[in-house]
C-alpha positions as MATLAB code, in Angstrom:
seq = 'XXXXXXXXXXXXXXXXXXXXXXXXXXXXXXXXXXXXXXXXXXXXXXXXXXXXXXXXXXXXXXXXXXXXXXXXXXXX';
ca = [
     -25.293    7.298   35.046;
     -21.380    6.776   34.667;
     -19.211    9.860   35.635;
     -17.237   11.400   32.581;
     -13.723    8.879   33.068;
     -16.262    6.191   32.823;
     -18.003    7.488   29.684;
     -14.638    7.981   28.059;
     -12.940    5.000   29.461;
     -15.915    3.380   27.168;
     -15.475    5.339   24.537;
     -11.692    4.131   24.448;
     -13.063    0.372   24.741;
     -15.046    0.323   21.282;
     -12.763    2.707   19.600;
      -9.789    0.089   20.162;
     -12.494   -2.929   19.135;
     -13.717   -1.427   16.296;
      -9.693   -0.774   15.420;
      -9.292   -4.613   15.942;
     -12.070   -5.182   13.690;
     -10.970   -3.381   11.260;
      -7.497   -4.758   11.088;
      -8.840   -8.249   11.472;
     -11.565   -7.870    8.130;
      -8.381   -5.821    6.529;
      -6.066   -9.018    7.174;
      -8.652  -11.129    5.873;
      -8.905   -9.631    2.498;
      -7.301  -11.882   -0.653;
      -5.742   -8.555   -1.559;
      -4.344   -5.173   -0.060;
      -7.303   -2.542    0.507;
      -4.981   -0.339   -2.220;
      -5.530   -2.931   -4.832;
      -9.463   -3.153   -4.029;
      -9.339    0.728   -4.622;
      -7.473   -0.049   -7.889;
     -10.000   -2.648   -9.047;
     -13.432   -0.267   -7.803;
     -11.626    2.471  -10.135;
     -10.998    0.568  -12.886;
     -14.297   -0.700  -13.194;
     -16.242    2.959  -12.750;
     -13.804    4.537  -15.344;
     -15.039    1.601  -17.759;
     -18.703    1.926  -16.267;
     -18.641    5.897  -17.041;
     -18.057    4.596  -20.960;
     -20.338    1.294  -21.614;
     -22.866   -0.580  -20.129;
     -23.049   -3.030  -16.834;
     -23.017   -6.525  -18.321;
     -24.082   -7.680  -14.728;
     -20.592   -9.989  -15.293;
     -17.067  -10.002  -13.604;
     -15.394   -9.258  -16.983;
     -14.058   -5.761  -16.036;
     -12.490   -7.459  -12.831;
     -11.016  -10.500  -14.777;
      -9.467   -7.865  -17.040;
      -7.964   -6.075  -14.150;
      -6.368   -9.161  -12.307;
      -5.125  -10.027  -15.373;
      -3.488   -7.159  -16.354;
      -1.863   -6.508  -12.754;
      -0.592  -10.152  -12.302;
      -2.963  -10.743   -9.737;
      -2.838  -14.490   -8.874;
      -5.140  -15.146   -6.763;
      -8.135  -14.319   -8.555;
     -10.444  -17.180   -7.444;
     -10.096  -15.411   -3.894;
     -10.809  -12.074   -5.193;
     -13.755  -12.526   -7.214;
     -15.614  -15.046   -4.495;
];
């Protein structure tokens, strides 16, 4: 069984990996993780008030009206 500076030195090991996950999926994204939030809201406030039409409607609205341009890498 490792002592306790072992245990924590691997503690300290998959915290920083699972940090350098993180940033690398965060880079990856077509857009900034604020304007993911943005979209997820605007589609529950309009979900609280009609129907899921099972289509990406809500989200074409919401690139559209924030000048998002790269909406073929958003929606895919």
């Amino acid at each position: 069984m490792p002592d306790k500076d072992e245990t924590e030195r691997r503690r300290q090991i998959k915290r920083e990996l699972r940090e350098k996950a993180n940033l690398k999926f965060e880079q990856s994204l077509p857009v900034s993780r604020e304007i993911f939030k943005s979209i997820f809201d605007f589609i529950n406030k309009h979900l609280l008030e009609n129907e899921c039409d099972d289509t990406l409607k809500l989200t074409w609205k919401f690139l559209k009206e924030n000048q998002i341009t790269n909406t073929d890498e958003v929606v895919s």
